[in-house]
C-alpha positions in Angstrom: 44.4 -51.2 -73.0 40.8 -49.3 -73.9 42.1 -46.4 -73.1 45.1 -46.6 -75.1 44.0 -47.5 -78.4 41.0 -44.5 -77.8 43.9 -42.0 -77.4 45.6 -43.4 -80.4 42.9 -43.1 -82.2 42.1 -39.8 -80.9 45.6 -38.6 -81.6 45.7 -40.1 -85.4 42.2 -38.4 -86.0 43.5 -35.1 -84.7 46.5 -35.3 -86.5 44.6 -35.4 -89.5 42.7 -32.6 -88.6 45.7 -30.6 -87.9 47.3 -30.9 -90.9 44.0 -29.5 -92.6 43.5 -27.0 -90.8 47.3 -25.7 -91.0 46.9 -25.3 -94.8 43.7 -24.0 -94.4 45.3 -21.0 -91.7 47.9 -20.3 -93.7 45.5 -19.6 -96.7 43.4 -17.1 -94.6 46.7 -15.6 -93.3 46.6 -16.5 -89.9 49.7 -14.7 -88.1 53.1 -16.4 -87.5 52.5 -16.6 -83.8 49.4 -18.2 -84.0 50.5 -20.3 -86.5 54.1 -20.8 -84.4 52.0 -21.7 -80.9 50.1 -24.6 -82.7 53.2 -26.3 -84.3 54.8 -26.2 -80.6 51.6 -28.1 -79.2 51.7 -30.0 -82.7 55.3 -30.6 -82.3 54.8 -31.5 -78.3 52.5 -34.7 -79.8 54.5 -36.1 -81.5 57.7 -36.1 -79.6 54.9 -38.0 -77.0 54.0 -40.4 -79.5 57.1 -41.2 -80.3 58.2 -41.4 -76.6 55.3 -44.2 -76.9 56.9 -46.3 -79.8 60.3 -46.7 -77.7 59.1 -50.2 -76.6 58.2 -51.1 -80.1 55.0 -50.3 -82.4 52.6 -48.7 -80.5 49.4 -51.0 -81.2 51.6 -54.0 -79.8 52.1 -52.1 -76.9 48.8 -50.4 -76.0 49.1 -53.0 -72.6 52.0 -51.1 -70.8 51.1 -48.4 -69.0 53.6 -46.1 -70.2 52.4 -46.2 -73.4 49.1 -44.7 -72.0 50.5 -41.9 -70.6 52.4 -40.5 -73.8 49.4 -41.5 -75.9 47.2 -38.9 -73.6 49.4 -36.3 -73.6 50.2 -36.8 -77.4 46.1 -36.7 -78.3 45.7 -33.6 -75.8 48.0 -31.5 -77.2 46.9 -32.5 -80.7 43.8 -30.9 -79.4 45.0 -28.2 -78.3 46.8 -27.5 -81.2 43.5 -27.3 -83.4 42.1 -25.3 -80.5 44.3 -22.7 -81.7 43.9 -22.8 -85.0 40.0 -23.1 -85.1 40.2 -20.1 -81.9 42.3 -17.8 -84.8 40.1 -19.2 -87.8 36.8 -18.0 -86.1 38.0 -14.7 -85.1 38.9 -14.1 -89.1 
């Protein structure tokens, strides 16, 4: 259940983060494909998180262990998505 609501909170954070830096790429004119391979790994979260609500709101469920597993891969591949972003960002 630890574990869980870390990787929710992980994935929320991110999330947040992602959606700043976005606007912030697309200002500095990041390239499409850049911008295209973070909103797969972007996209890829959230499908995961959602996967994680089909038992009903997620921080009622943090206890099944189902709900652990998409809430991992949902905050890894939020990470990876700003990965991306901050990897193009710094080479600008």
């Amino acid at each position: 259940m630890r574990y869980s609501f870390y990787y929710y909170t992980q994935y929320q954070r991110d999330l947040k983060e992602y959606n700043s830096l976005y606007g912030k790429a697309v200002e500095r004119g990041i390239d499409n494909e850049t911008l295209g391979m973070a909103a797969m790994q972007n996209d890829t979260a959230s499908a995961y998180y959602e996967d994680a609500g089909r038992y009903g709101p997620v921080i009622a469920n943090f206890q099944r262990m189902y709900v652990f597993f998409d809430l991992r891969m949902a905050a890894l591949h939020q990470k990876r998505a700003i990965k991306i972003l901050e990897d193009a960002m710094a080479d600008r």
